[in-house]
Backbone as JSON Lines, residues from 0, in Angstrom:
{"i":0,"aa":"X","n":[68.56,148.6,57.05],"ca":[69.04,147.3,56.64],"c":[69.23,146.43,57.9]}
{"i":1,"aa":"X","n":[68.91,145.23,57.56],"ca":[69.01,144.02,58.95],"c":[70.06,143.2,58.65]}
{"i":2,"aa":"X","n":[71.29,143.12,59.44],"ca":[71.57,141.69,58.76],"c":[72.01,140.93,60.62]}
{"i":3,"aa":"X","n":[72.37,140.01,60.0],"ca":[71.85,138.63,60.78],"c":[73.65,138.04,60.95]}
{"i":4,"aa":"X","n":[74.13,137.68,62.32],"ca":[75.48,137.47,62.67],"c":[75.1,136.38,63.94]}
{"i":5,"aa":"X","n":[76.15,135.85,64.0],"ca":[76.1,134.54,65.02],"c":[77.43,134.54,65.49]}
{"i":6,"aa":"X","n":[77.47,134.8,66.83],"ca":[78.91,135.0,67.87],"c":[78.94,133.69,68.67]}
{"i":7,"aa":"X","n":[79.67,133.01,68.65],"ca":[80.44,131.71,69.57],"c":[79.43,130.57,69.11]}
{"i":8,"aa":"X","n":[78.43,130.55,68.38],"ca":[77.64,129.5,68.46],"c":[77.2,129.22,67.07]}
{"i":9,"aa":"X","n":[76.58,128.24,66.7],"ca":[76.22,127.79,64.97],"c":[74.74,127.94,64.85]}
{"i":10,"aa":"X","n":[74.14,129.04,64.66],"ca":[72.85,129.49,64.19],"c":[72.82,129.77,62.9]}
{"i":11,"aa":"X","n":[71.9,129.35,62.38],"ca":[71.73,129.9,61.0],"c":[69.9,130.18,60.88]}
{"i":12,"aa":"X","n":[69.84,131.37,61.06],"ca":[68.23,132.18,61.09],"c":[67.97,132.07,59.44]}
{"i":13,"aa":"X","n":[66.33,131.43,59.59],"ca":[66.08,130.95,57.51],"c":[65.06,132.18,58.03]}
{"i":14,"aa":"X","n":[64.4,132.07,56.91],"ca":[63.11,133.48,56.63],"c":[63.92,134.59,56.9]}
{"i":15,"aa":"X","n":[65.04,135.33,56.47],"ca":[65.5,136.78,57.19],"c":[64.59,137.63,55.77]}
{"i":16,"aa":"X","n":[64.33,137.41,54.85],"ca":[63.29,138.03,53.5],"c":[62.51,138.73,54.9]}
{"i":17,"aa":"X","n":[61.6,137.57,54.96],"ca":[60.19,137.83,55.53],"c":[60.49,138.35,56.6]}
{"i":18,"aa":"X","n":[61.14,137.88,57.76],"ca":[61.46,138.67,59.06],"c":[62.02,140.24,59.08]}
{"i":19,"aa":"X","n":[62.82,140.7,57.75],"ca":[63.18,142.3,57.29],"c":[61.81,142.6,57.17]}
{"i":20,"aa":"X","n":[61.18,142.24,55.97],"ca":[59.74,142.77,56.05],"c":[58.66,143.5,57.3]}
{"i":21,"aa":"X","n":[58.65,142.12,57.99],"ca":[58.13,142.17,59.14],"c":[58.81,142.85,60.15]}
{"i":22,"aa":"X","n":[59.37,143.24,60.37],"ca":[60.26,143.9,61.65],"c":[60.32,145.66,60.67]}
{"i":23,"aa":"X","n":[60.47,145.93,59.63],"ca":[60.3,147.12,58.79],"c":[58.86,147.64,58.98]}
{"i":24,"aa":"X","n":[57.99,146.7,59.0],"ca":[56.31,147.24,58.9],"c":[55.84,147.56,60.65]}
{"i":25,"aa":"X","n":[57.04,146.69,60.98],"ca":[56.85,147.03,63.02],"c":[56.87,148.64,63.12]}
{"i":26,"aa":"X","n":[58.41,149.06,62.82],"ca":[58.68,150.34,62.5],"c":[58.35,151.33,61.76]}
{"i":27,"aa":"X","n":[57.78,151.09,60.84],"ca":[56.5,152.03,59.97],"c":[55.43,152.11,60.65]}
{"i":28,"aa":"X","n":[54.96,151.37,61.14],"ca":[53.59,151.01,62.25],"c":[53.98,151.81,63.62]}
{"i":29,"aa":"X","n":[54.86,152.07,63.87],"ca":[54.99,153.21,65.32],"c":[55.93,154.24,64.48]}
{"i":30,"aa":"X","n":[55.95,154.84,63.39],"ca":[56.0,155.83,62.7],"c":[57.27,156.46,62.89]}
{"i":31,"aa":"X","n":[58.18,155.35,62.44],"ca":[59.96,155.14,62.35],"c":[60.48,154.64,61.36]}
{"i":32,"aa":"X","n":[61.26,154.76,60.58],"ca":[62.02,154.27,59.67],"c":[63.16,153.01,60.01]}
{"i":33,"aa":"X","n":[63.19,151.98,59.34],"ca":[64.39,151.22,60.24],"c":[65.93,151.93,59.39]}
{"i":34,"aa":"X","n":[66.41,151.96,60.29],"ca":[67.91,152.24,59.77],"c":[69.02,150.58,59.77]}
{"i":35,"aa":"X","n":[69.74,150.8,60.23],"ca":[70.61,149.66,60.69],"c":[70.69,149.01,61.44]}
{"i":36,"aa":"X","n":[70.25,147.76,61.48],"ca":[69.77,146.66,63.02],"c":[70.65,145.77,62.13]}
{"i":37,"aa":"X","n":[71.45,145.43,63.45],"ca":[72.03,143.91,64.08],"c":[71.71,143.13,64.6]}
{"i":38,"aa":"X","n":[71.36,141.67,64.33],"ca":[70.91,141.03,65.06],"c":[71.82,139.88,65.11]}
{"i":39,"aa":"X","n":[72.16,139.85,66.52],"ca":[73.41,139.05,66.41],"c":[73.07,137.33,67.84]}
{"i":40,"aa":"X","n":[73.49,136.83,67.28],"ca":[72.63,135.52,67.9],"c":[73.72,135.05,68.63]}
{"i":41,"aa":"X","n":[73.33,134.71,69.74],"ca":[75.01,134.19,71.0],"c":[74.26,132.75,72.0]}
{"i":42,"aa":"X","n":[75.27,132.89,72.42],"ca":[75.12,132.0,73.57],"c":[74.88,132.84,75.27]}
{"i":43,"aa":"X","n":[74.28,131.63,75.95],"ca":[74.44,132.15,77.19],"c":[75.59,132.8,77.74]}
{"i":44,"aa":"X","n":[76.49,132.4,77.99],"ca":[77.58,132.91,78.47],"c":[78.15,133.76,77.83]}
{"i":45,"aa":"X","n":[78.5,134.15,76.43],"ca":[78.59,135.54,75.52],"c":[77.11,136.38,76.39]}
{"i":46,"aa":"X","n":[76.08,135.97,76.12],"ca":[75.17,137.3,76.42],"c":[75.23,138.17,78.23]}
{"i":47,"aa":"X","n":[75.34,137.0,78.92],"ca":[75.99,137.26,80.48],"c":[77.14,138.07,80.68]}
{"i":48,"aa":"X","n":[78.1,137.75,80.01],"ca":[79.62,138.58,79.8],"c":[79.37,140.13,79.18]}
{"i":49,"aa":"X","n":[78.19,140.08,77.95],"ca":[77.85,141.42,77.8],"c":[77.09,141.9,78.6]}
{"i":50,"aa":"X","n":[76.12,141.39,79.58],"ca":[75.51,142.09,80.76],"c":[76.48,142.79,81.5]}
{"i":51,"aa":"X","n":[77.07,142.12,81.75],"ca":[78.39,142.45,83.12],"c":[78.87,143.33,82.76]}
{"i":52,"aa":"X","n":[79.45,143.47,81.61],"ca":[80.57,144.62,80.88],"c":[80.12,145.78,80.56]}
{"i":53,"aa":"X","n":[78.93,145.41,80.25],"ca":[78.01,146.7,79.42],"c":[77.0,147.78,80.18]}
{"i":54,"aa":"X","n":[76.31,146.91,81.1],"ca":[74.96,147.19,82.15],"c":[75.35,146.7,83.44]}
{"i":55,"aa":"X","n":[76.25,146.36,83.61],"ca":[76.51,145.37,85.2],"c":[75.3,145.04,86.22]}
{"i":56,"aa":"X","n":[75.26,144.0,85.23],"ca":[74.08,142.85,85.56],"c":[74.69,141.11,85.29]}
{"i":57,"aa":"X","n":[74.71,140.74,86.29],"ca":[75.45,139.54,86.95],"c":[73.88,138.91,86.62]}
{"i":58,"aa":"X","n":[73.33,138.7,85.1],"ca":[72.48,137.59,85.19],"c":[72.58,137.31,83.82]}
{"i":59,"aa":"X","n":[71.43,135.73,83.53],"ca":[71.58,136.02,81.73],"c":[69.92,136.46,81.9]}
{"i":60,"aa":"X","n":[69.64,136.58,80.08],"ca":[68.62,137.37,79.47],"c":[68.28,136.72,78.11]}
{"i":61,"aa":"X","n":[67.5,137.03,77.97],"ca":[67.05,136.64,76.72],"c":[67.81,137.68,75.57]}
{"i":62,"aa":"X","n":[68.19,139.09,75.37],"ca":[67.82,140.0,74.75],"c":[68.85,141.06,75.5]}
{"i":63,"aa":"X","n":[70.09,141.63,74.68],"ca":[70.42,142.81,75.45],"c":[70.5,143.7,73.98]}
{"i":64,"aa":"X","n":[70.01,145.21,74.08],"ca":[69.6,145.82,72.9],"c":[70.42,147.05,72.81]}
{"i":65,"aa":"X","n":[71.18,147.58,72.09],"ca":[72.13,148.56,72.14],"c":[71.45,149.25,71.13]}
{"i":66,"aa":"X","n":[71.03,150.78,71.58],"ca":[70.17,151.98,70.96],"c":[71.09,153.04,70.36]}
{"i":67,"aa":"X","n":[71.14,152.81,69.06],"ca":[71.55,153.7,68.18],"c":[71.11,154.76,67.36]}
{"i":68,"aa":"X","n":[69.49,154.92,67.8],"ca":[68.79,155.77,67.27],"c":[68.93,156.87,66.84]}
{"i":69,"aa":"X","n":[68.58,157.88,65.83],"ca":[68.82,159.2,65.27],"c":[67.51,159.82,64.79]}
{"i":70,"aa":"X","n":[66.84,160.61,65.68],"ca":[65.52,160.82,65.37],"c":[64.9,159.87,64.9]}
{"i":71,"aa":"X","n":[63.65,160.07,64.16],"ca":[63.02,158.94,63.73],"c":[63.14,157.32,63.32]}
{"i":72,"aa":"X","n":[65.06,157.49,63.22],"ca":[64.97,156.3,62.22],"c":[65.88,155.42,63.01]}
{"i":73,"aa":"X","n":[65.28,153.98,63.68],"ca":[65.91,153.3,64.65],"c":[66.89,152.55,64.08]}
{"i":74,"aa":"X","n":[67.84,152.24,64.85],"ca":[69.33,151.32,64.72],"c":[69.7,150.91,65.72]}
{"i":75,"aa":"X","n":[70.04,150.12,65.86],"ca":[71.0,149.37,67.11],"c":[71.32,148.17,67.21]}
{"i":76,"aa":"X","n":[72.12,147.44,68.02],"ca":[72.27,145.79,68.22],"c":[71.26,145.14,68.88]}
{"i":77,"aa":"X","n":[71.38,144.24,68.58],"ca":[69.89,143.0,68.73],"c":[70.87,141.76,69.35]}
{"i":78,"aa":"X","n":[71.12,141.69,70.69],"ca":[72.26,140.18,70.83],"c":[71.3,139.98,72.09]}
{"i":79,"aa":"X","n":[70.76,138.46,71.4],"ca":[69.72,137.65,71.3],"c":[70.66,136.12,71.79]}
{"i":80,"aa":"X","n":[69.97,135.51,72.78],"ca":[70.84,134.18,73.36],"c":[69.65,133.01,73.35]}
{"i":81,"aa":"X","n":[70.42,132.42,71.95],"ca":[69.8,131.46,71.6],"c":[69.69,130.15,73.0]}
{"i":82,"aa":"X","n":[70.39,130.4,73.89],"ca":[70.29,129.2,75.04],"c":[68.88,129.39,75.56]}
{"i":83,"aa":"X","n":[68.87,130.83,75.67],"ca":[67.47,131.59,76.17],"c":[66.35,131.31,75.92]}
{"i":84,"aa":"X","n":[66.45,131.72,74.67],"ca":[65.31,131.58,73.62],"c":[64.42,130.79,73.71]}
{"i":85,"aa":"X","n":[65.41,129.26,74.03],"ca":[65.06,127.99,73.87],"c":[64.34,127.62,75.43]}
{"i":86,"aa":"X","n":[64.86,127.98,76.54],"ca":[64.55,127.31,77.79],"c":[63.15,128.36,77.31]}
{"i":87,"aa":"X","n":[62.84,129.62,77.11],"ca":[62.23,130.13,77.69],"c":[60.56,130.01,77.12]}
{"i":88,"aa":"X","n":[61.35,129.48,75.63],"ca":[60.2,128.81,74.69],"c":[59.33,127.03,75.39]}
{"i":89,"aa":"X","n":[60.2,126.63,75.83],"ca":[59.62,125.27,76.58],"c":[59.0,125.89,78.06]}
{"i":90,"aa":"X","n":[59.62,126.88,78.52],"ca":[58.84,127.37,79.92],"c":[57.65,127.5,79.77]}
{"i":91,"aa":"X","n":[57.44,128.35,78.6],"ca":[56.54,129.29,78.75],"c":[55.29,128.35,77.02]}
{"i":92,"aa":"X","n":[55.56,127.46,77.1],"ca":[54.98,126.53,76.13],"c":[54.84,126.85,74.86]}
{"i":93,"aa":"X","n":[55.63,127.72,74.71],"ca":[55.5,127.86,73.09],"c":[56.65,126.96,72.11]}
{"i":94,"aa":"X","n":[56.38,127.68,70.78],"ca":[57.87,127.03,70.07],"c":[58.94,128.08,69.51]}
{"i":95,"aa":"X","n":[59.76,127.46,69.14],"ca":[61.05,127.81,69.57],"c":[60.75,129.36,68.2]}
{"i":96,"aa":"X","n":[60.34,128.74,67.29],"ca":[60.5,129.94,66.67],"c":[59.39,131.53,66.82]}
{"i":97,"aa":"X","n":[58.61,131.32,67.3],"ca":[57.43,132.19,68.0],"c":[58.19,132.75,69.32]}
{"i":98,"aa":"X","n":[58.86,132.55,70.2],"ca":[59.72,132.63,71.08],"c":[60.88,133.69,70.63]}
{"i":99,"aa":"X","n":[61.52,133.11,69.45],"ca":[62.16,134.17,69.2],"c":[62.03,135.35,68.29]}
{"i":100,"aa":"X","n":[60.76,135.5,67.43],"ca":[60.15,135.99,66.81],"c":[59.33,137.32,67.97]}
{"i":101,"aa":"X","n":[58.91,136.69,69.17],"ca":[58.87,137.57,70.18],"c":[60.28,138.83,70.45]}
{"i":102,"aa":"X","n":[61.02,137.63,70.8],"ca":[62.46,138.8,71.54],"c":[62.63,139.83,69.9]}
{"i":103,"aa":"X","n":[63.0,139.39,69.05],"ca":[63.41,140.24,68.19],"c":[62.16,141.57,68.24]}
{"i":104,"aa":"X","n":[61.08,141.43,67.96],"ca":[60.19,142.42,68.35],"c":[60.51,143.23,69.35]}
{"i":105,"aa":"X","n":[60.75,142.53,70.81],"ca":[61.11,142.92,71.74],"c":[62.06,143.91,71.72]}
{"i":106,"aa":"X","n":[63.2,143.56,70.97],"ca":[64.1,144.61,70.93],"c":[63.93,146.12,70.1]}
{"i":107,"aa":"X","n":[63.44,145.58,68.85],"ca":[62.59,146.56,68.17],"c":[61.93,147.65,68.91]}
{"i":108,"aa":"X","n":[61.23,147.41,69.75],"ca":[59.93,147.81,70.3],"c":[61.3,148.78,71.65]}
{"i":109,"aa":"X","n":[62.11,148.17,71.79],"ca":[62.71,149.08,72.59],"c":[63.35,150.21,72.22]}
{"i":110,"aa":"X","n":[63.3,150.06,70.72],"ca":[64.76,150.79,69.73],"c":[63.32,152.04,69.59]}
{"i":111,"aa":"X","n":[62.31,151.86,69.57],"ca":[61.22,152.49,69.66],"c":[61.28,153.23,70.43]}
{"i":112,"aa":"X","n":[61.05,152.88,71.41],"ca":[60.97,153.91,72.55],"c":[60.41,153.57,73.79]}
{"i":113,"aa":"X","n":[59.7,152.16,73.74],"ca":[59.22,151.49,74.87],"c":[60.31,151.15,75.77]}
{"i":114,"aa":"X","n":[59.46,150.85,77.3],"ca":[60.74,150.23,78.11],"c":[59.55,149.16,78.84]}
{"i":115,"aa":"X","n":[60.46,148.29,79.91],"ca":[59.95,146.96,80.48],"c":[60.27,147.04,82.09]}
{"i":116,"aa":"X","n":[59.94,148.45,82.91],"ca":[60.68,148.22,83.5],"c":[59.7,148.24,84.9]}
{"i":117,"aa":"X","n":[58.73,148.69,84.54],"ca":[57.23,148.77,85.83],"c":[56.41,147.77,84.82]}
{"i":118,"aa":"X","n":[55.88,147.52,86.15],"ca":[54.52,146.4,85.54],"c":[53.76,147.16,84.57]}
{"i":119,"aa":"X","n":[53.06,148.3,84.41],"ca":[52.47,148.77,83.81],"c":[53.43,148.81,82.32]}
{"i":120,"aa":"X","n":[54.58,149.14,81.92],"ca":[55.54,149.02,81.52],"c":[55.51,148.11,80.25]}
{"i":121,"aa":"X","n":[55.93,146.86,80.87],"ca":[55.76,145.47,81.0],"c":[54.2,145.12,80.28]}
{"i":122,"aa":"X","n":[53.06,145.34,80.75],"ca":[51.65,145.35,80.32],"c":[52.21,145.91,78.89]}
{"i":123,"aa":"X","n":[51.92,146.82,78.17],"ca":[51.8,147.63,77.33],"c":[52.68,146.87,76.38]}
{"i":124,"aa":"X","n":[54.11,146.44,76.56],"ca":[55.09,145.51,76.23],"c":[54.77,144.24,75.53]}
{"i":125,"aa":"X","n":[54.12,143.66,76.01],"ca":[53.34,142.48,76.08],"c":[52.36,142.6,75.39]}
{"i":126,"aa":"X","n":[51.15,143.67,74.99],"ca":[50.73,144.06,74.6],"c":[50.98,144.08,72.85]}
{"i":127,"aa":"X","n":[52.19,145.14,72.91],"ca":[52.47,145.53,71.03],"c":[53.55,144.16,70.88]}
{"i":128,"aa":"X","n":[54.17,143.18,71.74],"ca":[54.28,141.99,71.24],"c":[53.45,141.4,70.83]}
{"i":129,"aa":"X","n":[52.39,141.13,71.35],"ca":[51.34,140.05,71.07],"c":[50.74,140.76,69.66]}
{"i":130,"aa":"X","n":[51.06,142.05,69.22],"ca":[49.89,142.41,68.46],"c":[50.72,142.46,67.06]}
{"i":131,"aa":"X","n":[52.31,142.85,67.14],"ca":[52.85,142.36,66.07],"c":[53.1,141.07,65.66]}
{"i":132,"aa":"X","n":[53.18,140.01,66.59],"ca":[53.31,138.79,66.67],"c":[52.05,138.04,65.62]}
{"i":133,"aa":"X","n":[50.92,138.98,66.0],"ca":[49.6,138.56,64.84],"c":[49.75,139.35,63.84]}
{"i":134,"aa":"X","n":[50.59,139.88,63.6],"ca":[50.47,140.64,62.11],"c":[51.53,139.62,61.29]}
{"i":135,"aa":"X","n":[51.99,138.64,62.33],"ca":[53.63,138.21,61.0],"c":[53.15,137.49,60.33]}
């Protein structure tokens, strides 16, 4: 089950139907069951404060992903910074909702079993983003 929470800031995520769907067929597709995902939508400074506290990392992020996994069947928090989202969607020329339609994958894909942490890493990353990104 997915459900959808908003900490310090006024988000309201439409399509969560279709985005359960889609984020369920992610996880059937690397041969996992989804269990319980949070996806909880913040601000910069909420997501920075959980860097620090959590990972002690003195930066912000797009995406910090808390792994609750139990064999096959993934769970965890999804706290996602909508400040992020947004710069990183005009950086990088996309739109805002493809942008975040990325990170949520992103996190997914970590609850998986991938990581981002060597270039090669990173490649592969980029990779099963782009390729679920064409399946939505």
């Amino acid at each position: 089950m997915i459900r959808y929470f908003s900490e310090d800031i006024k988000f309201t995520f439409k399509g969560r139907a279709l985005n359960n769907r889609w984020l369920k067929s992610v996880a059937e597709s690397e041969f996992r069951k989804l269990g319980d995902i949070n996806i909880i939508f913040c601000s910069d400074p909420y997501i920075l404060d959980i860097n620090i506290k959590f990972l002690n990392h003195s930066y912000y992020t797009d995406i910090i992903t808390f792994d609750y996994c139990e064999d096959n069947v993934i769970s965890g928090d999804l706290f996602i910074s909508i400040d992020t989202v947004r710069d990183n969607a005009s950086y990088y020329g996309s739109d805002f909702s493809e942008e975040l339609n990325r990170v949520m994958v992103h996190g997914i894909l970590h609850l998986v079993g991938f990581n981002d942490h060597t270039p090669e890493e990173q490649k592969i990353m980029r990779e099963k983003e782009n390729y679920y990104l064409s399946r939505r």
